[in-house]
C-alpha positions in Angstrom: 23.6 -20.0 -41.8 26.2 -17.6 -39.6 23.2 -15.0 -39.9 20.7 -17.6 -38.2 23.2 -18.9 -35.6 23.7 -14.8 -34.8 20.2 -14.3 -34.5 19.7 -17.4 -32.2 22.3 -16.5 -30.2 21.2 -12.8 -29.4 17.7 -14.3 -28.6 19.1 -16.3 -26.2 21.5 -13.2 -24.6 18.4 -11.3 -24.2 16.5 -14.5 -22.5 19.3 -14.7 -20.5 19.8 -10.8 -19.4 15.7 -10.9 -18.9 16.0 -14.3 -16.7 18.8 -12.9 -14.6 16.7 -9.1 -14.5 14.4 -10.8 -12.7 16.3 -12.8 -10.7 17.7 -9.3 -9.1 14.5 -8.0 -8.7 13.6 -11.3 -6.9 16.7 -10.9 -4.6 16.6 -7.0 -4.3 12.3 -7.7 -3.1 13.7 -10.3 -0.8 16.5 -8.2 1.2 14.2 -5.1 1.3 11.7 -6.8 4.0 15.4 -8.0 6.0 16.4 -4.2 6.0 13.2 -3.2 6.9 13.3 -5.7 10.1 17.1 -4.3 11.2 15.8 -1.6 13.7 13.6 -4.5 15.9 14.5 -6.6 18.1 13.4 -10.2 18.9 10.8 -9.9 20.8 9.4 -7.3 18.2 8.4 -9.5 15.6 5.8 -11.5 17.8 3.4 -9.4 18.8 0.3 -8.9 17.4 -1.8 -5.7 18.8 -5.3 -6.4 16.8 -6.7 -8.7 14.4 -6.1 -6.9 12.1 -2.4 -6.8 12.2 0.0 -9.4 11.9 3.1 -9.9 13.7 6.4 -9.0 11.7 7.4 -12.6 11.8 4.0 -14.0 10.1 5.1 -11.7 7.5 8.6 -12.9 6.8 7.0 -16.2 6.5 3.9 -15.7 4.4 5.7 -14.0 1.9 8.0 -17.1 1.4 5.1 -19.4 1.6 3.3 -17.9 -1.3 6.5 -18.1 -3.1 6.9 -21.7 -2.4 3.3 -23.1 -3.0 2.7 -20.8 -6.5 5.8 -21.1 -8.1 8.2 -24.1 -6.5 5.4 -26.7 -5.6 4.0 -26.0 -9.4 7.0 -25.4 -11.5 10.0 -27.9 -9.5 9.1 -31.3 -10.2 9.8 -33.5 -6.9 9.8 -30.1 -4.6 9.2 -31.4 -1.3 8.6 -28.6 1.5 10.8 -28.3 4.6 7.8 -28.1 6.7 4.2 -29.2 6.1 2.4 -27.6 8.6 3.9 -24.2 7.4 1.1 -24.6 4.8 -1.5 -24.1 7.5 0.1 -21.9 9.4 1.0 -19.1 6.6 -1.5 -19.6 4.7 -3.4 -16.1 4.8 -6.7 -16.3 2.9 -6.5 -18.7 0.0 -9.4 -21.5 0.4 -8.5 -23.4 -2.8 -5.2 -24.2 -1.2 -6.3 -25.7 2.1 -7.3 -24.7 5.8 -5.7 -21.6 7.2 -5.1 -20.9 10.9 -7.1 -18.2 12.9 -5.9 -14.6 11.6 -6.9 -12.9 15.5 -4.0 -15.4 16.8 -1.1 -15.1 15.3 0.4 -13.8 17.6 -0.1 -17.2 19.9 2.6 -18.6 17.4 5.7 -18.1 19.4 6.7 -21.4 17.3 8.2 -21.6 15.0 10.7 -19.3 16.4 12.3 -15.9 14.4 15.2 -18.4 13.7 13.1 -21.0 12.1 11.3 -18.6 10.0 14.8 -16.8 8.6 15.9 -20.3 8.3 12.7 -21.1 6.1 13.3 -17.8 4.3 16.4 -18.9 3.2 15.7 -22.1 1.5 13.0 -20.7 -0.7 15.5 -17.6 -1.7 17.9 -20.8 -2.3 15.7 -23.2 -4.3 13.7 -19.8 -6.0 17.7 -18.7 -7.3 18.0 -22.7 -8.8 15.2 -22.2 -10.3 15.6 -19.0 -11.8 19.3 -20.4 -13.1 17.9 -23.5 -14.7 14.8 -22.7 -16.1 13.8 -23.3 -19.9 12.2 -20.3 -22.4 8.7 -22.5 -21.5 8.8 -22.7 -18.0 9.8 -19.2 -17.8 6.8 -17.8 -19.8 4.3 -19.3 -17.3 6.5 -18.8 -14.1 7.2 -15.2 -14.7 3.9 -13.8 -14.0 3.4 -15.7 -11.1 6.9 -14.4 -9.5 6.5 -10.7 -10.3 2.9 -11.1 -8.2 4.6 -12.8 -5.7 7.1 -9.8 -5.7 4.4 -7.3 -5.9 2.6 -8.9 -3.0 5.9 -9.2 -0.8 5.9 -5.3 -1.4 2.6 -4.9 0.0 3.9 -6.7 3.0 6.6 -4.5 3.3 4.2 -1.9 3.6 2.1 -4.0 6.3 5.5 -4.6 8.4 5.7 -1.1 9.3 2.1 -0.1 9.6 1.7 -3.3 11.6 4.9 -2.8 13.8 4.0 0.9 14.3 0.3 -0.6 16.1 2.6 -2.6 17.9 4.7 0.2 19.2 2.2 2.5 20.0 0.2 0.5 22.5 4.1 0.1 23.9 4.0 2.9 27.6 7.8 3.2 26.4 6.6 4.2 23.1 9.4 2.6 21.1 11.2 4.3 18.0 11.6 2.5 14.3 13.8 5.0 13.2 15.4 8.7 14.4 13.5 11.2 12.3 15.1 12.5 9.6 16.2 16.5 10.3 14.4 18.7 8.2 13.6 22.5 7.8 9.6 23.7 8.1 8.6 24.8 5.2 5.1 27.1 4.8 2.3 24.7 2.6 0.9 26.4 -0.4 -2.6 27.4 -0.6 -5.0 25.1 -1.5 -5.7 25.4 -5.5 -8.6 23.7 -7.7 -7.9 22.1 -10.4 -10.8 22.1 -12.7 -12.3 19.3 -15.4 -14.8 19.7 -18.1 -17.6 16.8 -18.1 -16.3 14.1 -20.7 -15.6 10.9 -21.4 -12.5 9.0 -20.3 -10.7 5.9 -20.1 -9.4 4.4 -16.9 -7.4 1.6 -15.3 -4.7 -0.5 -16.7 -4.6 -2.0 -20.3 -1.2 -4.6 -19.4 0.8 -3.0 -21.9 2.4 -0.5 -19.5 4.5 -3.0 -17.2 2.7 -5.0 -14.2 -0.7 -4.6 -12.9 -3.0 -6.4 -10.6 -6.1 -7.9 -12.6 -8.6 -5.4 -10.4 -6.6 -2.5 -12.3 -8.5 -3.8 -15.6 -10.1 -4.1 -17.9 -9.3 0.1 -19.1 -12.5 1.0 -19.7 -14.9 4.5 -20.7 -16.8 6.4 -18.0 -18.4 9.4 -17.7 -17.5 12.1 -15.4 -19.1 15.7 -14.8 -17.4 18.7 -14.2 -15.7 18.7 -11.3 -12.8 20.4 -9.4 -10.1 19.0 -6.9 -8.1 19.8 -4.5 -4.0 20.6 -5.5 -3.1 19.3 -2.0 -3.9 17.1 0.4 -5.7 18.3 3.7 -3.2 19.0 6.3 -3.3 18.6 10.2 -3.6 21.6 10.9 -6.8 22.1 8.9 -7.8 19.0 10.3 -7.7 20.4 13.8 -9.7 23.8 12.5 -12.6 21.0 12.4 -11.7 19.7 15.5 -12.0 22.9 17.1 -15.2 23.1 15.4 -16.5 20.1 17.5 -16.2 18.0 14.8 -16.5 15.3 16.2 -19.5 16.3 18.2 -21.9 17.1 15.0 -23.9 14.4 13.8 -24.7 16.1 10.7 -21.5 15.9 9.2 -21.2 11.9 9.9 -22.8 9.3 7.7 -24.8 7.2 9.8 -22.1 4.1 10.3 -19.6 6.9 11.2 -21.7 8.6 13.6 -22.1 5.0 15.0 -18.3 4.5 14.8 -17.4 8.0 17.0 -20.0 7.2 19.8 -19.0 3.3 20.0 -15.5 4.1 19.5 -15.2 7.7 21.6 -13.3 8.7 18.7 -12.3 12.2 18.7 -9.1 12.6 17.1 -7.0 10.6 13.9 -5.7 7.7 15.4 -2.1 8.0 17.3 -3.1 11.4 18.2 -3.1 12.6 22.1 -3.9 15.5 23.8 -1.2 16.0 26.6 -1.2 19.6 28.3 -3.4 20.9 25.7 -1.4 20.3 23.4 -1.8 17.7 20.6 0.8 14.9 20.3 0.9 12.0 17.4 3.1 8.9 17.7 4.9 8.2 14.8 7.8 5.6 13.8 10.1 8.3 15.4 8.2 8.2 18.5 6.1 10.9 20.2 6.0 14.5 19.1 3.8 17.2 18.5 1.6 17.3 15.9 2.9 19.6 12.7 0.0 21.7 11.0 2.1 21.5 7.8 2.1 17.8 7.9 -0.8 15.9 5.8 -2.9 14.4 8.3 -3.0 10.3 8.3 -4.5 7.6 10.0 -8.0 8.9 9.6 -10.9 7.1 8.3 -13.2 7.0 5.3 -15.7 8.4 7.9 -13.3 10.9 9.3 -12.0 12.0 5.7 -16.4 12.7 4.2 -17.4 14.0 7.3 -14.3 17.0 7.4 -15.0 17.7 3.6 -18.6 18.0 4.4 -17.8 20.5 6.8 -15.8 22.3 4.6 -18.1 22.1 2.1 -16.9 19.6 -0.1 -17.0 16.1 -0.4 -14.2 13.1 -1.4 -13.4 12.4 -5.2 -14.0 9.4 -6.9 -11.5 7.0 -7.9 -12.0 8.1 -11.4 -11.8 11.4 -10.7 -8.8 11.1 -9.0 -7.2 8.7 -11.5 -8.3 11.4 -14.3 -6.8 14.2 -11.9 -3.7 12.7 -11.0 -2.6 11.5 -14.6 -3.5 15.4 -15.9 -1.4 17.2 -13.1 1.3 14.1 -13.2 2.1 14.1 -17.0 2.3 17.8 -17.2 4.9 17.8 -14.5 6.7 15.5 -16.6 6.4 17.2 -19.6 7.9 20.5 -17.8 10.9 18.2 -17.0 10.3 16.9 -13.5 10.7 13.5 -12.7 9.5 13.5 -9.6 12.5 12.6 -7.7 11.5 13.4 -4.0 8.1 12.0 -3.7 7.5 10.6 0.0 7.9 6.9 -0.7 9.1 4.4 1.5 12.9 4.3 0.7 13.1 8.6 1.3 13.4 7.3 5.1 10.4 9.6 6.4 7.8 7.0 7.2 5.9 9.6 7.8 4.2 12.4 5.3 6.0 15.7 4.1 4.5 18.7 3.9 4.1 19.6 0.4 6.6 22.5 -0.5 7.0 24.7 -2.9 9.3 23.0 -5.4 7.3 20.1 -5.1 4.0 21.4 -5.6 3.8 20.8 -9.4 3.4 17.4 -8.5 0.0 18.0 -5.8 1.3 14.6 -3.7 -0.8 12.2 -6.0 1.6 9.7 -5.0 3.3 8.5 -1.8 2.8 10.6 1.8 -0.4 9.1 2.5 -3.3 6.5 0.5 -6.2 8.7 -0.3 -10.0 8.0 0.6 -12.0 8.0 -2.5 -15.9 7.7 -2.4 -15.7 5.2 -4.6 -17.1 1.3 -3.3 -14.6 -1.0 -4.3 -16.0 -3.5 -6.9 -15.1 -5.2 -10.7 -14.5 -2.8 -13.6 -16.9 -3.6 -16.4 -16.0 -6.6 -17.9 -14.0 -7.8 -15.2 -12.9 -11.6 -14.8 -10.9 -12.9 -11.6 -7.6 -15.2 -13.3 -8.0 -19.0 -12.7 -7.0 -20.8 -9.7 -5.6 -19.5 -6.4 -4.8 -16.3 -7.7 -8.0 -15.2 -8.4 -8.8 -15.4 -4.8 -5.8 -12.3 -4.4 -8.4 -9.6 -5.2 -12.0 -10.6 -6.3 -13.6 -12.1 -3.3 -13.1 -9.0 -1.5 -15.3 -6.4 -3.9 -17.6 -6.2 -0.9 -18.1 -3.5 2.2 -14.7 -1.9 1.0 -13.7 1.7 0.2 -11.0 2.6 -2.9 -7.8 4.4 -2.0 -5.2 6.1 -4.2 -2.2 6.8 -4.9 0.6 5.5 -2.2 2.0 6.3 1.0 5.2 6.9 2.4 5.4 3.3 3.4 5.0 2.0 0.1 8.0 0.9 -2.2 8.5 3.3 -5.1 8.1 0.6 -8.0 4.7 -0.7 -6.6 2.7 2.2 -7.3 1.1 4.1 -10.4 -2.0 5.8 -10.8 -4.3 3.1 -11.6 -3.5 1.3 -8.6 -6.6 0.3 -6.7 -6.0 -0.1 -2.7 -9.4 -1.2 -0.7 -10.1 -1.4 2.6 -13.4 -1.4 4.9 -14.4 2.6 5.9 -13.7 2.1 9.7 -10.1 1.1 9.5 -7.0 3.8 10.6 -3.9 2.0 10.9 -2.5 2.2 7.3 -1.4 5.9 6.3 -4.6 7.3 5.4 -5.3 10.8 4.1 -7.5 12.4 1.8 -8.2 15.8 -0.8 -11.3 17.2 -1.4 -13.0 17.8 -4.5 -16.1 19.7 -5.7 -18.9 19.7 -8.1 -18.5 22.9 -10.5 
């Protein structure tokens, strides 16, 4: 009898350590997007400076809306919200749960005010912790999931508050600065090396046995991939204004035909953020103004920019399973030489911008962090594929159309939100996120 009371009782220790885990991942989530809001001022976190940006304060607020539609309105019985037309107004995409107010203006939505929204913030942290304190080994199995996506997608805010406050800034004549740059030596970028791959057969994407996922990283499947090499790097600025130079930009056979379309509608003629002042080339960044650095990975280019530079330099853009193949190869024999990868450019190293690769780092070939990486990969289902039930399958299905696959991370991204499987998607012609790319090649 002592033996089954012991058991019982260690069961219930490691419910309880497991509950209250995740109860400090929920609050450690939570204060991350506050510290990420310290350097702005009021008036910073209601502008919105294109449709497809939100203003900082939508994002304080849709994050605690999801939380308190998918987990309090469906696992606290009598939950009544502190504000019913929140539901409209936060409400980002999700047509099973109701009408959603115009994503071009909200930035009309001067109320309800910064105040208001911290104020909203605050009760679902306060009812989410009751919840989280009181719930039963039943509850908890079926609310679990639905927090950790909730955390995972409050991440991907995070991400969105400082690519999103960044547009802001830079359309700003005073050209406002986030953060001082961190100090830190030049260093001279290796040489570009090829990493080579036999043609085989190969597994990708996420089983759900290795800790969270979203349901587009799945099901792990076999495919099929010729020899190919790929780059060890990514493509810097400063090779990035050799095809400048070259009148990239002026050279209609190196542009698919949407991209061509894009550079003459657009006048494009540069990565976005770039300006030529003097005749010399200028980026802003979250620091503010300053010269663009060769050694630096270029960003804020398109899927259009990234194929029609490889095609110049006689390559082309990897696909997302080569680059998932790639990545896990030259990842997992870093880690089996004994590096952890301590220093890779995510958002907490401070940078929010992209390192140079360096020497001591170059083991590693920045498959993760610095910058998301074009693939030329269309982003659609995995074979076998099924969207999850309700509202949630609305997260990542209904938009496996006119998109492109990135990989990999930027240095705006949280350090637990990535892995290599991780499938980012976004339509070809978009700049603001930190995009990048690496080349590959047929062998």
């Amino acid at each position: 009898m002592s033996q089954a009371i012991d058991t019982q009782r260690t069961a219930e220790r490691a419910e309880t350590t497991a509950t209250e885990a995740l109860a400090q991942r929920y609050r450690a989530v939570r204060a991350w997007s506050d510290t990420l809001c310290e350097p702005l001022e009021v008036e910073d976190y209601v502008v919105q400076s294109m449709p497809e940006a939100s203003p900082t304060k939508w994002h304080l607020a849709h994050t605690s809306w999801f939380f308190e539609t998918l987990v309090l309105e469906a696992f606290v019985e009598g939950y009544e919200a502190p504000n019913q037309t929140f539901k409209y107004l936060f409400n980002s995409y999700y047509n099973s749960l109701g009408k959603q107010y115009l994503r071009p203006q909200r930035g009309l939505l001067s109320r309800p005010t910064v105040a208001e929204v911290r104020s909203y913030r605050r009760h679902i942290d306060e009812r989410m912790g009751e919840l989280l304190a009181s719930v039963d080994d039943q509850t908890l199995a079926k609310v679990r999931p639905v927090i950790e996506i909730g955390l995972q997608h409050e991440q991907q805010h995070q991400e969105l508050m400082l690519t999103d406050i960044k547009h802001v800034f830079s359309h700003n004549p005073l050209r406002p600065v986030y953060r001082r740059e961190k100090a830190s030596a030049a260093v001279e970028v290796p040489a570009v090396d090829w990493h080579r791959f036999e043609e085989r057969l190969c597994d990708i994407g996420s089983d759900g046995t290795d800790g969270f996922a979203y349901d587009n990283e799945g099901p792990r499947h076999r495919v099929f991939v010729e020899s190919f090499r790929i780059a060890s790097r990514l493509v810097t600025s400063g090779e990035y204004l050799d095809f400048m130079r070259d009148g990239g930009y002026q050279r209609p056979e190196l542009w698919l035909s949407d991209g061509w379309a894009e550079v003459r509608a657009a006048g494009l003629a540069a990565p976005l953020y770039w300006v030529e002042e003097g005749g010399e080339w200028l980026q802003y960044t979250l620091a503010g103004l300053r010269p663009v650095r060769a050694e630096e990975p270029v960003c804020h280019v398109s899927s259009y920019e990234a194929d029609a530079y490889a095609r110049w330099a006689d390559a082309r853009l990897p696909t997302e399973a080569e680059w998932e193949i790639a990545a896990d190869s030259v990842l997992g024999q870093a880690v089996a030489c004994g590096d952890a990868d301590p220093t890779a450019n995510f958002v907490e190293e401070g940078h929010y911008h992209p390192r140079p690769l360096s020497a001591d780092s170059a083991s590693r070939g920045q498959f993760l962090g610095d910058v998301w990486e074009w693939t030329r990969s269309a982003y659609s289902p995995y074979p076998g594929y099924q969207p999850p039930a309700g509202a949630l399958g609305e997260y990542n299905s209904k938009f496996m159309s006119s998109q492109v696959v990135l990989r990999g991370g930027s240095c705006a991204t949280p350090r637990s939100h990535i892995r290599t499987t991780y499938r980012n998607f976004f339509p070809p012609d978009q700049r603001w996120q930190f995009f990048g790319f690496r080349l590959a090649r047929d062998v």
